[in-house]
TILUM-320797 format. One line per field, with one value per residue: residue number from 0; residue in one letter; x, y, z of N, C-alpha, C in turn. Coordinates in steps of 0.001 Angstrom, whole numbers, m for minus. Atoms other than C-alpha are relative to their C-alpha. Example, Ala and Ser with C-alpha at 12.3 -4.5 7.8 and 13.67 -1.06 7.14 Angstrom:
rose c(0,1)
torlum c(A,S)
nx c(890,m820)
ny c(m1190,m1190)
nz c(0,m60)
cax c(12300,13670)
cay c(m4500,m1060)
caz c(7800,7140)
cx c(900,m770)
cy c(1200,1090)
cz c(0,730)
% end
This chain:
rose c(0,1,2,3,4,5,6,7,8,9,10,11,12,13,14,15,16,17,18,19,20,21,22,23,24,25,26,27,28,29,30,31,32,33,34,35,36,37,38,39,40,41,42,43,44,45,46,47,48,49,50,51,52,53,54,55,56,57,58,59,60,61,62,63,64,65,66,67,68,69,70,71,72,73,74,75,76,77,78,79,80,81,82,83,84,85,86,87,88,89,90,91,92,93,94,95,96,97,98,99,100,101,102,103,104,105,106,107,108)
torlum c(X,X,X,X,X,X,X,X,X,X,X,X,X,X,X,X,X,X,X,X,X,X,X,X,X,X,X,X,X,X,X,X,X,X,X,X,X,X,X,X,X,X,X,X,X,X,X,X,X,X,X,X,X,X,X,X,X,X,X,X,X,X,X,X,X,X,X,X,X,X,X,X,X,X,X,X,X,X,X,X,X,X,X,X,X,X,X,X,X,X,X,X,X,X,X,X,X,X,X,X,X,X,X,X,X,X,X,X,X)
nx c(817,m786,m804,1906,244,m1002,m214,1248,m800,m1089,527,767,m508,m634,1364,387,m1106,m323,1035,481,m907,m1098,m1496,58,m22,784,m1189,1279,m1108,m840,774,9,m1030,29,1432,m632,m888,1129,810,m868,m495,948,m261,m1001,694,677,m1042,m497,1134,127,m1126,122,1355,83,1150,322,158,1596,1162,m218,1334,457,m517,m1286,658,740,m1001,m292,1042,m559,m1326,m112,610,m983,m1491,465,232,m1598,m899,1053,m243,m1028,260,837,m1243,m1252,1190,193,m1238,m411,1199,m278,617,251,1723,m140,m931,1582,923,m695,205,935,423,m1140,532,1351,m51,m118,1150)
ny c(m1194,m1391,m425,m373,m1299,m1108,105,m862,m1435,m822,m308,m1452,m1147,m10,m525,m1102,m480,m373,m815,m1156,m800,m605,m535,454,m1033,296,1035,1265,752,170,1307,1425,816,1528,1070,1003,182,1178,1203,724,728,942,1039,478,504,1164,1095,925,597,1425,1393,594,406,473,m173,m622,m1415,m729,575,m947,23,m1307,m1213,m608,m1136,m1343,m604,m824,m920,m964,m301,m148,m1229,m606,m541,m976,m1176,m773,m749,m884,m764,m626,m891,m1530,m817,m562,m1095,m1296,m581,m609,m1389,m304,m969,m1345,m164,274,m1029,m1031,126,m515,m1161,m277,515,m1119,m1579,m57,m425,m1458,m1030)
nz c(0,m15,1060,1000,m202,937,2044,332,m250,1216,749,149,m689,1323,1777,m433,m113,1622,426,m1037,m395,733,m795,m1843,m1271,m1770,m781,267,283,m1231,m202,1036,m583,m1231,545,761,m1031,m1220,753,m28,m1323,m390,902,m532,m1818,313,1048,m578,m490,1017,621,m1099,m71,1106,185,m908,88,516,m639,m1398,m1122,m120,m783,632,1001,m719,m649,1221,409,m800,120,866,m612,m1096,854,1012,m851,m84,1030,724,m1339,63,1595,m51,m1207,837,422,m1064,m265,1378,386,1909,620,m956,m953,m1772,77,m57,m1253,m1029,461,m32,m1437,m911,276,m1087,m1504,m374,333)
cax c(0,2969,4517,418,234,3520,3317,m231,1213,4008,2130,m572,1916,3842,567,m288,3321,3494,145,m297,3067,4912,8270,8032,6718,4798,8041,5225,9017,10541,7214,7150,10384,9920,6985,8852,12101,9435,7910,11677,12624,8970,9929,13263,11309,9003,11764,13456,10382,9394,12822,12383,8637,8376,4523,3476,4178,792,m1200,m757,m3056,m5273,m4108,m590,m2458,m4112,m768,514,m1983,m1227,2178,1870,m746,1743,4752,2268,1420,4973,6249,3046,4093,7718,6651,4235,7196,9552,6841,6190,9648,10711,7022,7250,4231,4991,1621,3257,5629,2506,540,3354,3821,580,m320,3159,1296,m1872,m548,974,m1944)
cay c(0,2655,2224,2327,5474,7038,5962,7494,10834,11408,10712,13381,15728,15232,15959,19072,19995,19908,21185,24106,25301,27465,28504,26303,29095,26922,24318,21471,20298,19830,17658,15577,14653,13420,11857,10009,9571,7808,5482,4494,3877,1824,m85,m856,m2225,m4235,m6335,m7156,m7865,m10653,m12143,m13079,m13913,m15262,m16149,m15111,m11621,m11159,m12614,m9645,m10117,m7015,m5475,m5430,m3406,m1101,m405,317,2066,4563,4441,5464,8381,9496,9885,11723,14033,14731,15438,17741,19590,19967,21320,23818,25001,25558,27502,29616,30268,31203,33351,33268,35076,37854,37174,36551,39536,41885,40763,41502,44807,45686,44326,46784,49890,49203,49068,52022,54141)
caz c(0,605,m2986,m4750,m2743,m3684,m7161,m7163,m5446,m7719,m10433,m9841,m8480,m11789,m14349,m11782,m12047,m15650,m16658,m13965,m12849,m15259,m14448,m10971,m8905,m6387,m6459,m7634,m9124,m5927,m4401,m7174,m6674,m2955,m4103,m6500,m3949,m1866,m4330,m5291,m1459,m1502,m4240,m3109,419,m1829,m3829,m1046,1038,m2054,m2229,1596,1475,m1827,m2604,712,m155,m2568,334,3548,6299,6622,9594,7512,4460,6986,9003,5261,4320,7196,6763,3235,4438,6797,4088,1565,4371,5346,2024,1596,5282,4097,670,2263,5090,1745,107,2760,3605,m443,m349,m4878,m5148,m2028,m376,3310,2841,1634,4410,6969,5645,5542,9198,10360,8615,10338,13596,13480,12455)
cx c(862,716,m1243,260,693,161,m773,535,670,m458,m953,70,684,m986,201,1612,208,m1044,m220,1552,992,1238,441,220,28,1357,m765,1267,398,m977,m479,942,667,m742,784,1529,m862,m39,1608,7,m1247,272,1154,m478,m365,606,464,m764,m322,766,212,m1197,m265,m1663,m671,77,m1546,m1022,61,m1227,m576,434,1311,m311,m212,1240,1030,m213,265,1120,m5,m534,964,1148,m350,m94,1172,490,m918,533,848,211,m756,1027,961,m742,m159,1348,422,m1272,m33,m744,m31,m1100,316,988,m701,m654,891,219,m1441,m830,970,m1108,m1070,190,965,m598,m403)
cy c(1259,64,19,1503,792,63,1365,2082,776,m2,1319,1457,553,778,1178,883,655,785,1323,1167,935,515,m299,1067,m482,m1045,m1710,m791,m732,m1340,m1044,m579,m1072,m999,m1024,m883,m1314,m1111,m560,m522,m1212,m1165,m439,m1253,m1018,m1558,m579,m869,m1442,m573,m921,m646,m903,97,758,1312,648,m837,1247,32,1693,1204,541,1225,1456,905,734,1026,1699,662,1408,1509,936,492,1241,1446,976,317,1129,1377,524,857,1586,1035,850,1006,1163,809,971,1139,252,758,1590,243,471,1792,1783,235,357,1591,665,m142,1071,1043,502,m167,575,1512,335)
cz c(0,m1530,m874,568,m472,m430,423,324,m919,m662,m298,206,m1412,m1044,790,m454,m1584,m731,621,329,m758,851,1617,649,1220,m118,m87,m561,1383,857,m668,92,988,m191,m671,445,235,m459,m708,1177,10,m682,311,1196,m863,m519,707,979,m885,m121,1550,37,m1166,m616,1050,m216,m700,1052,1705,671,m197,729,m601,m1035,525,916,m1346,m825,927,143,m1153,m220,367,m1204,m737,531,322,m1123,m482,1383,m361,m1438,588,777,m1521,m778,522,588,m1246,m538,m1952,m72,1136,733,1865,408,161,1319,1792,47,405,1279,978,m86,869,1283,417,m84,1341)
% end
């Protein structure tokens, strides 16, 4: 379930990236990338997972799916947390910068 998810991730981070972002303002490069990081490291996990397990690997009890499943949650989330922190730090479109500004002026009126 964590290398379905982080395919799926990168993948849709990738189209958004490519269709939407001109001149990577929002950095939609940069979270496609972990995204796709990820879903290597998952796939790495899985290969060697199957060369220990062998058939047993396409058979995972449920609670394993569902603790995967969470896992997999959990990664998407964090690479979505450390995308929004780098965002907000690099400000591209000047919104946070504006709004600081503009919050000084007014409380010094």
């Amino acid at each position: 379930m964590t290398l379905l998810i982080s395919v799926i991730s990168a993948v849709v981070t990738t189209i958004i990236w490519y269709l939407k972002d001109c001149g990577n303002q929002m950095k939609l490069g940069t979270l496609s990338l972990m995204y796709w990081a990820a879903s290597l490291m998952w796939m790495a996990d899985a290969v060697f997972e199957y060369v220990e397990l062998q058939a047993e690997y396409f058979k995972p009890a449920a609670a394993d799916m569902l603790n995967d499943a969470f896992l997999g949650v959990a990664v998407v989330t964090l690479g979505l947390v450390i995308w929004l922190v780098m965002v907000l730090v690099k400000d591209p479109k000047g919104n946070i910068r504006r709004a600081i500004r503009e919050n000084k002026f007014n409380q010094n009126s």
